[in-house]
Backbone as a printed PyTorch tensor [residue, N CA C, xyz], in Angstrom:
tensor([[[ 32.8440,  21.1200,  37.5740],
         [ 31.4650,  20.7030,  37.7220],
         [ 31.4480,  19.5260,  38.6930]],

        [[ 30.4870,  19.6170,  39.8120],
         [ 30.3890,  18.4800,  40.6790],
         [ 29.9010,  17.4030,  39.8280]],

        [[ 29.9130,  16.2560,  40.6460],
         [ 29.7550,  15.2340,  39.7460],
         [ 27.8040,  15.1740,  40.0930]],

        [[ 27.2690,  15.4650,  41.0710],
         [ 25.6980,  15.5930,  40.8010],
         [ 25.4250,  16.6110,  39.8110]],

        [[ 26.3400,  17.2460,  39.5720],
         [ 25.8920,  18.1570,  38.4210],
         [ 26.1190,  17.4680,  37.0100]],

        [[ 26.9270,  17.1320,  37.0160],
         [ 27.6250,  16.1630,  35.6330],
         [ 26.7000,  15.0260,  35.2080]],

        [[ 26.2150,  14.3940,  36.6760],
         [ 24.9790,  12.8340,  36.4660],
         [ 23.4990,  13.8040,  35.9930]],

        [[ 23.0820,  15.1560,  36.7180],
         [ 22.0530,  15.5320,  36.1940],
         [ 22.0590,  16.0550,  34.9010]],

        [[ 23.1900,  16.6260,  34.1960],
         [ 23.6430,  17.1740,  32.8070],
         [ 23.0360,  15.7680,  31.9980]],

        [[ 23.9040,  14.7440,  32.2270],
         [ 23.9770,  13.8680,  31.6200],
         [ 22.6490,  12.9740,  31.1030]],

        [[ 22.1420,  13.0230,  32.4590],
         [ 20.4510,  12.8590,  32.3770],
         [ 19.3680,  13.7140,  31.0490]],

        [[ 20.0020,  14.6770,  31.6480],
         [ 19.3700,  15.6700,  30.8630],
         [ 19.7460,  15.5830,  29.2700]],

        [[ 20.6930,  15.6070,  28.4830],
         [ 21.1910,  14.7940,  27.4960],
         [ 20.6270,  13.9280,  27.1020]],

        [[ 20.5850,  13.2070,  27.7720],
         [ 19.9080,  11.4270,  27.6170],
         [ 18.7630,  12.0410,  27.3280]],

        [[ 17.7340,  12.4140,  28.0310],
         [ 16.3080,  12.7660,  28.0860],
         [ 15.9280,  13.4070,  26.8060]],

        [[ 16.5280,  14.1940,  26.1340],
         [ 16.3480,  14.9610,  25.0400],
         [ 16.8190,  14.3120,  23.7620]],

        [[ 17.7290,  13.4160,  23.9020],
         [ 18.3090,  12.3940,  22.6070],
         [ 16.9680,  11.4500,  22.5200]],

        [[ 16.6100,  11.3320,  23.5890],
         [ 15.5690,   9.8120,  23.5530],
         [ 14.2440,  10.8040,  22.5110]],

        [[ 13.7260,  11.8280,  23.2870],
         [ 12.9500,  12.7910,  23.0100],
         [ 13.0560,  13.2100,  21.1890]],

        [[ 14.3710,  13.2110,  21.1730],
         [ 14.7310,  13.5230,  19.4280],
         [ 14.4930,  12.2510,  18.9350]],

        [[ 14.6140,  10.6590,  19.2960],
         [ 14.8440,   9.8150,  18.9830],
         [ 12.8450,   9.4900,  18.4310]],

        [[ 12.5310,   9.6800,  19.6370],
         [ 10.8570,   9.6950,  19.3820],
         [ 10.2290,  10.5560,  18.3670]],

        [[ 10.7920,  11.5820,  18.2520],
         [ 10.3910,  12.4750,  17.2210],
         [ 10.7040,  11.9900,  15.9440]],

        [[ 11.9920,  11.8220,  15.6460],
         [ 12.2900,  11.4480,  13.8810],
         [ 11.2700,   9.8710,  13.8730]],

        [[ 11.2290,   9.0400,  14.6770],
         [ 10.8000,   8.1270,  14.5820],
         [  9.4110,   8.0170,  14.2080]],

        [[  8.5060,   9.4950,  14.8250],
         [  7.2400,   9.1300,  14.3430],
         [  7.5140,  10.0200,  13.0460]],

        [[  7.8000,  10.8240,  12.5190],
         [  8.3720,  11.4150,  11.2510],
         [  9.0330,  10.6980,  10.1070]],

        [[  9.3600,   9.6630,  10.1930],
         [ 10.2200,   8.6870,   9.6300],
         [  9.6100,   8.2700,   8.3590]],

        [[  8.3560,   8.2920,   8.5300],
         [  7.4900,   7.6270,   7.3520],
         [  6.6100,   8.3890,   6.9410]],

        [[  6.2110,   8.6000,   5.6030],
         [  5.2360,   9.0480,   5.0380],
         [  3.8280,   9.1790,   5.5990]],

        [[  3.6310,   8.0780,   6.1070],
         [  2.5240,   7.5500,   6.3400],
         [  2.3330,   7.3030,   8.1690]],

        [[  3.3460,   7.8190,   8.5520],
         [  3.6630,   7.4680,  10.2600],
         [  2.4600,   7.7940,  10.9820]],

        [[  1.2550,   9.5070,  10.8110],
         [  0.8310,   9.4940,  11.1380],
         [ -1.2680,   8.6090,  10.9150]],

        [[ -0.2250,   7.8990,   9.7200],
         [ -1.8410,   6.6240,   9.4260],
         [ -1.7470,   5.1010,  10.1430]],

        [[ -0.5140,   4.8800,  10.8480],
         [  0.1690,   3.7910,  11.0740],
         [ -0.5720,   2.5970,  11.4970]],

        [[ -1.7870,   3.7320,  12.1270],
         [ -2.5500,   2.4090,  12.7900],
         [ -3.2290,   1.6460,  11.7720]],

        [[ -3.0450,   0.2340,  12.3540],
         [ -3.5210,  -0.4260,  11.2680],
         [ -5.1100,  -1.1830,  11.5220]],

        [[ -6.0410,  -1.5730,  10.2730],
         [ -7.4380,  -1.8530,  10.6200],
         [ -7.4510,  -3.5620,  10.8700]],

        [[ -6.1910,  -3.8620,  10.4120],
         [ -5.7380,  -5.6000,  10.1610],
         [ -4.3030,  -5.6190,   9.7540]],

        [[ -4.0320,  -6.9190,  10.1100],
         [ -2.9670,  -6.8390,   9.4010],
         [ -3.0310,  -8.4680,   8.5250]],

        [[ -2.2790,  -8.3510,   7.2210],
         [ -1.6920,  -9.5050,   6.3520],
         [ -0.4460, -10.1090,   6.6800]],

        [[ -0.3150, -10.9780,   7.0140],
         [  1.2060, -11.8550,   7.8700],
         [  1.8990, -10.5230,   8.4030]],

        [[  3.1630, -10.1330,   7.7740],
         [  3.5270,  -9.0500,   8.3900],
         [  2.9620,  -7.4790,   8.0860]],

        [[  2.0980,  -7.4140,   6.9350],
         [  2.1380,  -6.2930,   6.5570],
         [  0.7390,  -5.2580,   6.7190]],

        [[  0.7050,  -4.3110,   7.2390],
         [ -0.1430,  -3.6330,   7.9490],
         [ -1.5110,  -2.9320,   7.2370]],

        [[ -2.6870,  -3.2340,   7.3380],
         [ -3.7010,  -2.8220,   6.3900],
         [ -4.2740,  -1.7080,   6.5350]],

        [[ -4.4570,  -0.3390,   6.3620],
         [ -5.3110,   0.8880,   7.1680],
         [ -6.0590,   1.2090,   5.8810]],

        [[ -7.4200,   1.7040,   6.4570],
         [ -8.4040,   2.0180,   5.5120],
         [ -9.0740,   3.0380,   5.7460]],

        [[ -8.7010,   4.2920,   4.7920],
         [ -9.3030,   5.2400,   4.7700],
         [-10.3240,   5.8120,   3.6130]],

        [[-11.2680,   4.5390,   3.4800],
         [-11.8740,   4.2860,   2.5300],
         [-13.7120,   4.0890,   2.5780]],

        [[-14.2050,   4.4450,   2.4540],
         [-15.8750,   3.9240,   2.4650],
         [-16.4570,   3.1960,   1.8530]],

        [[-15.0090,   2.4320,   0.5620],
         [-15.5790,   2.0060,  -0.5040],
         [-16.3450,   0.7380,  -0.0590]],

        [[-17.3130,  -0.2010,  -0.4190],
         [-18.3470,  -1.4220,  -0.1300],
         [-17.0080,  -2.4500,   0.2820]],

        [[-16.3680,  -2.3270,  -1.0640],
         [-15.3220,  -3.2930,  -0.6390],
         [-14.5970,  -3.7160,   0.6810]],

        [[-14.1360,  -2.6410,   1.0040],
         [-13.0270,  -2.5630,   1.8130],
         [-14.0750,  -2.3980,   3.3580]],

        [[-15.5120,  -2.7750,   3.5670],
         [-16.2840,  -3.0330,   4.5860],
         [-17.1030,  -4.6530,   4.2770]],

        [[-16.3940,  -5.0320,   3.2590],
         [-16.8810,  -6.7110,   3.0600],
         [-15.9370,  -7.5850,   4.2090]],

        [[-16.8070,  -8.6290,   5.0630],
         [-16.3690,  -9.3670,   5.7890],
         [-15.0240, -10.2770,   5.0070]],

        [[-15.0860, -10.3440,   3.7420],
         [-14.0020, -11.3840,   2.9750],
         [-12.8150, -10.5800,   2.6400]],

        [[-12.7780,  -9.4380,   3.1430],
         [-11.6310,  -7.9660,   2.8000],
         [-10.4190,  -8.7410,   2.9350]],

        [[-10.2110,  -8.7220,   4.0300],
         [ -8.7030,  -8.8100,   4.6320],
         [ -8.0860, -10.2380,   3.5630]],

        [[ -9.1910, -11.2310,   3.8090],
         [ -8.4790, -12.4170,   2.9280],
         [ -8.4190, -12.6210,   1.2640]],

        [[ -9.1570, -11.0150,   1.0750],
         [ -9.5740, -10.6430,  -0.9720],
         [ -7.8250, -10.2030,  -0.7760]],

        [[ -7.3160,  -9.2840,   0.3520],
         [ -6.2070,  -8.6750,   0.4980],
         [ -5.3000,  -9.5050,   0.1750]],

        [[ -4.8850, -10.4690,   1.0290],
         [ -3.8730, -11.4260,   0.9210],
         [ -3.9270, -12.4330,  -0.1680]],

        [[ -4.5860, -12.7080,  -0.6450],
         [ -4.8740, -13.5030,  -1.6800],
         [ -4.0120, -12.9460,  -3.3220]],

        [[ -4.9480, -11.5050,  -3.1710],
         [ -4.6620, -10.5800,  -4.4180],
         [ -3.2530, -10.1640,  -4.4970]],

        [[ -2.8850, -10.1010,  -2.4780],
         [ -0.8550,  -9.8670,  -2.6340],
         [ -0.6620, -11.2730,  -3.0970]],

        [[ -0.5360, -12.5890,  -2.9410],
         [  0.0890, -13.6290,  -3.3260],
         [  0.1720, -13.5380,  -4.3830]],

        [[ -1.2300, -13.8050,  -5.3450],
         [ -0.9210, -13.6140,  -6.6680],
         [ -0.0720, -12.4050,  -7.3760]],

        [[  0.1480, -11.3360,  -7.0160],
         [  1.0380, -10.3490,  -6.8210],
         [  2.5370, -10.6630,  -7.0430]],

        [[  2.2530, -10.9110,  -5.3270],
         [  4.0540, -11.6080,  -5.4120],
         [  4.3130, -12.7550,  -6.2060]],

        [[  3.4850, -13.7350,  -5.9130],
         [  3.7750, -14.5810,  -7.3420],
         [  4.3280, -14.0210,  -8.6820]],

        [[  3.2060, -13.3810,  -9.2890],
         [  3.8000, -12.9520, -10.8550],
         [  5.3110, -11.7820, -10.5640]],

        [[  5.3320, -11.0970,  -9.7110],
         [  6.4240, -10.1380,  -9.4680],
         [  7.6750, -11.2920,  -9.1040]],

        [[  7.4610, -12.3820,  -9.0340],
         [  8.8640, -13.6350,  -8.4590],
         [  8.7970, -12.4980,  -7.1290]],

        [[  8.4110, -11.9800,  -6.1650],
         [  8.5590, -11.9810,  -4.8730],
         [  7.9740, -12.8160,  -3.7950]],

        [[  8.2300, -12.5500,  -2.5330],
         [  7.5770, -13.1480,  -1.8880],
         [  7.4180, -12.1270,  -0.7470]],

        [[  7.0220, -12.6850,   0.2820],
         [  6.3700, -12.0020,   1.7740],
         [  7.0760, -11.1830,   2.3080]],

        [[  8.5370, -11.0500,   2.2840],
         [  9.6650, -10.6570,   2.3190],
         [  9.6330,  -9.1530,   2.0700]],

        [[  9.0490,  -9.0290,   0.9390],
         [  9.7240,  -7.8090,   0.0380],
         [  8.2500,  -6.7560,   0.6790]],

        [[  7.4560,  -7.4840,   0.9970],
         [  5.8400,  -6.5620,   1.8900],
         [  6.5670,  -6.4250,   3.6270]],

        [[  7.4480,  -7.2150,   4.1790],
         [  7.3060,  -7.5080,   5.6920],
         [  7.5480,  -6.2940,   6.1400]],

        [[  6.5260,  -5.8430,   7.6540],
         [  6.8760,  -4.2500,   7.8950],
         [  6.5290,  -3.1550,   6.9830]],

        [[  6.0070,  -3.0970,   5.9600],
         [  5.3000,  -2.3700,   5.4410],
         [  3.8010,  -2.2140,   5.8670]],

        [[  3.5450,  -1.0760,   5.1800],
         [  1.8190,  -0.9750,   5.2150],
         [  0.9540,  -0.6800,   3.7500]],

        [[ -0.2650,  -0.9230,   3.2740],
         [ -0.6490,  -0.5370,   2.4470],
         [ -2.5200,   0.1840,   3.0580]],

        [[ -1.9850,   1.3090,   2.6200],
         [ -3.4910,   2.0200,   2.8220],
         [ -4.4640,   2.5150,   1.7010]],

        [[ -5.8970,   2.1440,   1.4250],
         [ -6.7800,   2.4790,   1.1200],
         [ -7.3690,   3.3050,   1.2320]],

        [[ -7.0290,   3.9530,   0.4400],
         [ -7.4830,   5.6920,   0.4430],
         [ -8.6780,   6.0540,  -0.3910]],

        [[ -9.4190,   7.0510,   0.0580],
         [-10.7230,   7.1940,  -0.6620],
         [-11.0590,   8.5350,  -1.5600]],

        [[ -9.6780,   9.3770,  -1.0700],
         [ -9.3190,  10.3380,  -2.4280],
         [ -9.4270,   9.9010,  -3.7390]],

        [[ -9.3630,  10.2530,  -4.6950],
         [ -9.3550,   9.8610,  -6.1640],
         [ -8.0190,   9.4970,  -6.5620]],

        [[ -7.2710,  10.2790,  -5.6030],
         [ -5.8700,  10.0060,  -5.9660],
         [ -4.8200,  10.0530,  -4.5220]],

        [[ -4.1240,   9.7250,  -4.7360],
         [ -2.4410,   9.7770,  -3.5660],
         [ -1.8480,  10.4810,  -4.6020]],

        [[ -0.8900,  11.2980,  -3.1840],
         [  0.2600,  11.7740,  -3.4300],
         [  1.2640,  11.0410,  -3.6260]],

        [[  2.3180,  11.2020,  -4.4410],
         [  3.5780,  10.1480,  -4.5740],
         [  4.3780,  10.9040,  -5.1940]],

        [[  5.8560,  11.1160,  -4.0700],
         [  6.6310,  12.1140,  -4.3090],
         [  6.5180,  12.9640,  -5.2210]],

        [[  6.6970,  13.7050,  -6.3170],
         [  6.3800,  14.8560,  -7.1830],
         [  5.0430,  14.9530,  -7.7210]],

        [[  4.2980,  13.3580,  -8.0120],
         [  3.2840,  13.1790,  -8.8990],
         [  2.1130,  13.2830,  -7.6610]],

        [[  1.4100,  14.4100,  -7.8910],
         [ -0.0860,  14.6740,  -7.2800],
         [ -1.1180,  13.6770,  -7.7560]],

        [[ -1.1860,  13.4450,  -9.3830],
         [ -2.5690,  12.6810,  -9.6350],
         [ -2.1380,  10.9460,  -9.5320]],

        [[ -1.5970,  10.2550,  -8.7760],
         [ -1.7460,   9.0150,  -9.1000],
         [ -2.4520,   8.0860,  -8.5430]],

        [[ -3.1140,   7.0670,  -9.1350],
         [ -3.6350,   5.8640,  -8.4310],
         [ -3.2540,   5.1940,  -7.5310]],

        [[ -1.8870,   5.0200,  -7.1650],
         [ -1.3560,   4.7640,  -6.1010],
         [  0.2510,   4.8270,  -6.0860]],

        [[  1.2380,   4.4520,  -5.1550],
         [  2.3330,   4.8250,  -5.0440],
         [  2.9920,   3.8430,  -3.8570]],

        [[  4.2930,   3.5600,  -4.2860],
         [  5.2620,   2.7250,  -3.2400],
         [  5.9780,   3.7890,  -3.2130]],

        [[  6.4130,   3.6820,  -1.7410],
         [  7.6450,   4.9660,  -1.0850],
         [  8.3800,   4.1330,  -0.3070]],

        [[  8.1900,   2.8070,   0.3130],
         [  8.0870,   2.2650,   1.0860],
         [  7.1170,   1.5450,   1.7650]],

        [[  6.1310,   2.0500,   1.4150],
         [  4.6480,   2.0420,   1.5830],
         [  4.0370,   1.8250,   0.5780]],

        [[  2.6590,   0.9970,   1.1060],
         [  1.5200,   1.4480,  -0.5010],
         [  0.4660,   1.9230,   0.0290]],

        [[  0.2820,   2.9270,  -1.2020],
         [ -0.9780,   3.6800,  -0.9020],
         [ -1.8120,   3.9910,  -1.8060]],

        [[ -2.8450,   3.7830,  -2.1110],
         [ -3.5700,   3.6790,  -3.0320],
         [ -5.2210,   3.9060,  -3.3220]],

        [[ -5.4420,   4.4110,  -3.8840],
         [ -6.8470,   5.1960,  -4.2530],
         [ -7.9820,   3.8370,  -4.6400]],

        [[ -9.2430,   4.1870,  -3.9340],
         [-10.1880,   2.7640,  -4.2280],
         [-11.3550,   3.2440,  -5.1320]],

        [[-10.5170,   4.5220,  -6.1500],
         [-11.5750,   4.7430,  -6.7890],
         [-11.1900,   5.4460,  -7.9440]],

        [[-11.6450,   5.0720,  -9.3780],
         [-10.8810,   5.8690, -10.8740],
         [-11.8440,   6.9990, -10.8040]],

        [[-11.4900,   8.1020, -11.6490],
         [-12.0170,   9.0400, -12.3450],
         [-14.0680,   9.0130, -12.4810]],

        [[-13.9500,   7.4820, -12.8530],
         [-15.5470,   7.3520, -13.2470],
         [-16.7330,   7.2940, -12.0150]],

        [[-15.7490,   6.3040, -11.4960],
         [-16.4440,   5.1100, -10.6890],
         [-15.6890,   4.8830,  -9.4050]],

        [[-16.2020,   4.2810,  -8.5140],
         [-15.4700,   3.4110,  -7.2410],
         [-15.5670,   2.1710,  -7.2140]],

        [[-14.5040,   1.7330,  -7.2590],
         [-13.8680,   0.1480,  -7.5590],
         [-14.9550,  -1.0060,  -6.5320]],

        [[-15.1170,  -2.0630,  -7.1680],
         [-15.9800,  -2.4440,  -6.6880],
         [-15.0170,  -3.8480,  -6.0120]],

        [[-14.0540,  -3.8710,  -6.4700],
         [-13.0720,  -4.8890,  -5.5690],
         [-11.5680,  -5.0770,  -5.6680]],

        [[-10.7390,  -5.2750,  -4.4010],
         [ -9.5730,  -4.8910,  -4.0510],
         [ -8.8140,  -5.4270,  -5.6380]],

        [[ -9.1030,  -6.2480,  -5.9610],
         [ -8.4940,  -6.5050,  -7.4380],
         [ -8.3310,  -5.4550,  -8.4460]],

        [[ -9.5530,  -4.5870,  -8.4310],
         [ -9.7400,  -3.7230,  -9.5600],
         [ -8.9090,  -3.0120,  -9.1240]],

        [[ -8.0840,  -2.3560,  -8.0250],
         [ -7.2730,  -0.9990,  -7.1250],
         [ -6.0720,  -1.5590,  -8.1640]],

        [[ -4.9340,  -0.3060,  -8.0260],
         [ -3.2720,  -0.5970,  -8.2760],
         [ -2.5040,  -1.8840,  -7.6590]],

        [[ -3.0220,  -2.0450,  -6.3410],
         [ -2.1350,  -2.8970,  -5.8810],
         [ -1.5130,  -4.1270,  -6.2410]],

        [[ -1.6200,  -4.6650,  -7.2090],
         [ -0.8870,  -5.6230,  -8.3580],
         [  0.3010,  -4.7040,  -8.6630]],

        [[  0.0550,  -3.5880,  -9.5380],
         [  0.8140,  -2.9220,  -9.6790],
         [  2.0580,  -2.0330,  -8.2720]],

        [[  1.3220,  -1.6480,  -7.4910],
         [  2.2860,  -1.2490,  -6.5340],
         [  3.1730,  -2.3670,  -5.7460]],

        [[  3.2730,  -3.1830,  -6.0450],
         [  3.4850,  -4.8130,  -5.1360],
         [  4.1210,  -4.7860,  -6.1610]],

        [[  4.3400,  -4.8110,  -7.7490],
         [  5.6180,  -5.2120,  -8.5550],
         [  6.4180,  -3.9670,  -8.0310]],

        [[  6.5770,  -2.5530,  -7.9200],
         [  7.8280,  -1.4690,  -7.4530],
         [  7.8660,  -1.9750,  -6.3030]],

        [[  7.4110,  -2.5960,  -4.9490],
         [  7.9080,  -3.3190,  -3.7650],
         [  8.6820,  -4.0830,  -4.1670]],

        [[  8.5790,  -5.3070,  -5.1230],
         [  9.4260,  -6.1830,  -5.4290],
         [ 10.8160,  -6.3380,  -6.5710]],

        [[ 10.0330,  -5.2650,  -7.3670],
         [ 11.2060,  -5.4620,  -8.7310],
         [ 11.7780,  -3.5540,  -8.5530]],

        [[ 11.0200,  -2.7810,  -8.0090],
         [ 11.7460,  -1.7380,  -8.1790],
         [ 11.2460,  -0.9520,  -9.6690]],

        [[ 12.0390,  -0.8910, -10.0780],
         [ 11.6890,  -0.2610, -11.7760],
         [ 10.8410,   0.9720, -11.8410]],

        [[ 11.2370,   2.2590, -11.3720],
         [ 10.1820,   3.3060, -11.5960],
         [ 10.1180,   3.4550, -12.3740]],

        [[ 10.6030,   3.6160, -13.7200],
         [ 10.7580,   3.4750, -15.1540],
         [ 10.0300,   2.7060, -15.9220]],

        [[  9.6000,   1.6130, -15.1570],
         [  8.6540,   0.7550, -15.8970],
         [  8.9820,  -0.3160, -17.0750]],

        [[ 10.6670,  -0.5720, -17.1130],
         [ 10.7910,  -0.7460, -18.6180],
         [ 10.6800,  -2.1860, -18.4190]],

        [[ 10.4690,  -3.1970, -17.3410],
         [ 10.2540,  -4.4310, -17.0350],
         [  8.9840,  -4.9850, -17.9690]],

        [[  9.5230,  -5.7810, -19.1880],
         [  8.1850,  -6.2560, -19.7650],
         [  6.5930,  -6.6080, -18.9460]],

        [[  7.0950,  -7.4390, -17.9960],
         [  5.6690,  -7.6060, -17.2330],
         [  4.7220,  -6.5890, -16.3980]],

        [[  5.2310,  -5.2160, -16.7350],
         [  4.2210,  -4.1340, -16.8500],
         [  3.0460,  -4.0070, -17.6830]],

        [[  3.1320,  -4.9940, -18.6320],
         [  1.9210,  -4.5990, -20.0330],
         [  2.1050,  -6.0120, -19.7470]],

        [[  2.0360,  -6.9180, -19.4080],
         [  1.5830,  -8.2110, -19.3370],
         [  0.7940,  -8.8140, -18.6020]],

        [[ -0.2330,  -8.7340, -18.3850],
         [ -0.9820,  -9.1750, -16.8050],
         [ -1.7340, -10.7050, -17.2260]],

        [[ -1.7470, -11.2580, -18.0180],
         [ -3.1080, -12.1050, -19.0300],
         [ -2.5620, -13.1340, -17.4310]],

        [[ -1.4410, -13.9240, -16.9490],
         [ -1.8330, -14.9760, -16.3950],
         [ -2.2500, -14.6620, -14.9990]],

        [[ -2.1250, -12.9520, -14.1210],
         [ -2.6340, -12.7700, -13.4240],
         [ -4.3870, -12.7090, -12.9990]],

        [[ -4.3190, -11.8300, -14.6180],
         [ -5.7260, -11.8650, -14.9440],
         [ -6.6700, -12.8710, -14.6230]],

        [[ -6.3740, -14.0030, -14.9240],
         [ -6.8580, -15.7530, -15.0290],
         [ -7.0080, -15.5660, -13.6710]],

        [[ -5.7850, -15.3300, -12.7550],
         [ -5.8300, -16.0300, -11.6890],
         [ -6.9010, -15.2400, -10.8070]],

        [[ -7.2400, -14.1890, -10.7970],
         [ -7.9950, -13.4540,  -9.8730],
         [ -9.6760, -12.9540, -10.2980]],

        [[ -9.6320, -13.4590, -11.6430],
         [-11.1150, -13.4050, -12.2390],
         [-12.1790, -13.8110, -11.5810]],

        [[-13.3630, -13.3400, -11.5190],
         [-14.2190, -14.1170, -11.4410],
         [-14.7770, -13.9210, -10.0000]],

        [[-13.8920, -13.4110,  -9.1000],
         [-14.5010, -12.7650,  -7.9490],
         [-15.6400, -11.6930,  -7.9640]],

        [[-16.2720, -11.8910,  -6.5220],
         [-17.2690, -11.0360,  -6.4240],
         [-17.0380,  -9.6270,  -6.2590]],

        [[-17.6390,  -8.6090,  -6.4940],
         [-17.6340,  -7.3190,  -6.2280],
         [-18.7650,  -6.8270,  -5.3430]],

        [[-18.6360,  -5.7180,  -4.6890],
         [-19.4020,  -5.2200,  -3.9920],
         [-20.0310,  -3.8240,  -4.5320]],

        [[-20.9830,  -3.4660,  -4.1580],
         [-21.4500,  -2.0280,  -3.9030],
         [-22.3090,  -1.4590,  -3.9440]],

        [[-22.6650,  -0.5030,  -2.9420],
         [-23.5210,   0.0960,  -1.6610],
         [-25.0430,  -0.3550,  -2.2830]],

        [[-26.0360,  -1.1580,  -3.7250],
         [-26.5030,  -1.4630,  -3.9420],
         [-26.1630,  -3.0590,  -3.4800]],

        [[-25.5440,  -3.6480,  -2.8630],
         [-25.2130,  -4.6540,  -3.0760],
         [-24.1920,  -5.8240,  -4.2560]],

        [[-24.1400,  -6.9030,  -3.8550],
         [-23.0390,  -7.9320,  -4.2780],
         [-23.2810,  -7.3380,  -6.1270]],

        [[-22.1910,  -7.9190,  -6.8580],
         [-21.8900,  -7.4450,  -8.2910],
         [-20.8850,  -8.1440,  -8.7010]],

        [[-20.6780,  -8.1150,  -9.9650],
         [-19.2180,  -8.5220, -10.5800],
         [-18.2230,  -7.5440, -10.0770]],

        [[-17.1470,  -8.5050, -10.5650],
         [-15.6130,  -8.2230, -10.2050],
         [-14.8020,  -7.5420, -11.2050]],

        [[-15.0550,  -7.0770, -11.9960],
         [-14.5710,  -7.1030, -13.6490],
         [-13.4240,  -6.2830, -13.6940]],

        [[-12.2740,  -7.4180, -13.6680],
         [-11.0250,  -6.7020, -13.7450],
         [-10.4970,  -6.1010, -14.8910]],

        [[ -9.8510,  -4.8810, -15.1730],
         [ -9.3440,  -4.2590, -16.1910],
         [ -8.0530,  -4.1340, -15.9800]],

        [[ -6.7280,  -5.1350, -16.6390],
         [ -5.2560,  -4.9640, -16.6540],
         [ -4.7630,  -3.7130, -16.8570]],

        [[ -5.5780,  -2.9980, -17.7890],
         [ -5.0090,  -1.5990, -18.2910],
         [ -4.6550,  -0.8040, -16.3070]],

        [[ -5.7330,  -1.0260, -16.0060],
         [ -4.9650,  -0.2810, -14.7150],
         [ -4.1360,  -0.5660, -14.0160]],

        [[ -3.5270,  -1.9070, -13.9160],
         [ -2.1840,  -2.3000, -13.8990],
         [ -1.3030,  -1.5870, -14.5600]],

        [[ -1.3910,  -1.6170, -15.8990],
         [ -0.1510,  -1.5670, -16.4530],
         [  0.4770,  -0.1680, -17.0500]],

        [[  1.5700,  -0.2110, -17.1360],
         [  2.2630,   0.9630, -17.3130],
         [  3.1810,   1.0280, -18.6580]],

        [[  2.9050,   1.5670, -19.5620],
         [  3.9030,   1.6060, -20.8840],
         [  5.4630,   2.4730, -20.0650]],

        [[  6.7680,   1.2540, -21.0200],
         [  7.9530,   2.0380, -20.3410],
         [  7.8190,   3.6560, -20.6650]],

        [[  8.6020,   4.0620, -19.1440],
         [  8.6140,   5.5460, -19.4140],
         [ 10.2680,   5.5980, -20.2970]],

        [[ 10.0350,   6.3920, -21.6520],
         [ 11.2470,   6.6640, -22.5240],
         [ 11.8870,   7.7430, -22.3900]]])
């Protein structure tokens, strides 16, 4: 093989590794093709596929970060254990999360999470999973058997009392722990 044949082979190689390289890369993530984000929280990426009142309130992004601190707080994490992630607001009733079709939300790597129960649509980012999906970012435990799954009372305190939204206008916030929490799976 001449060697212009060998530099164009080689090219050609190259061109198609890069090409494979682009491909797994947008494939890589669950969520690769939601990536874009509507904001972001220090490092971690916000997308909203949601209509809920909430998640179109001017105070969103900072109800967001607020509700992760206290989060990572009670989980002993910090910013760390979110950086490069994304969490999306979904307006299904439910996310997919690996085997389980009906859940409120789900860490894969990602969070993703439903802005609305069975009854009703959540009237603020507090009321969603994400307390809960922010402890499997930080502590892991799909199992749940971590006492501070059924414990929320000093989170509770801390995030009370906020406003809620919806499409009638401003409302209470009225948080319910039960949707946090998870009895260990036995």
């Amino acid at each position: 093989m001449s060697d212009g044949v060998r530099a164009s082979a080689g090219k050609g190689r190259m061109w198609a590794i890069g090409l494979a390289a682009v491909a797994l890369a947008s494939c890589g993530s669950p969520n690769a093709a939601s990536r874009h984000s509507d904001f972001a929280v220090r490092d971690v990426s916000v997308v909203i596929h949601s209509d809920a009142p909430f998640t179109r309130a001017t105070d969103f992004p900072g109800r967001v970060e607020s509700t992760l601190e206290a989060a990572l707080e009670y989980w002993g994490g910090n910013w760390d254990a979110l950086a490069g992630r994304s969490i999306t607001f979904e307006s299904a009733q439910t996310v997919e999360c690996g085997s389980h079709s009906g859940a409120f939300g789900c860490f894969d790597g990602d969070i993703r999470l439903t802005t609305r129960d069975p009854a009703f649509t959540f009237s603020c980012v507090e009321q969603t999973v994400l307390v809960h999906e922010v402890g499997h970012a930080v502590i892991g435990d799909a199992s749940h058997r971590d006492r501070r799954w059924m414990d929320f009372h000093a989170l509770t305190s801390r995030l009370d009392g906020r406003r809620g939204y919806s499409v009638q206008g401003d409302e209470t916030c009225q948080l319910f722990p039960s949707v946090w929490q998870h009895p260990p799976d036995l």
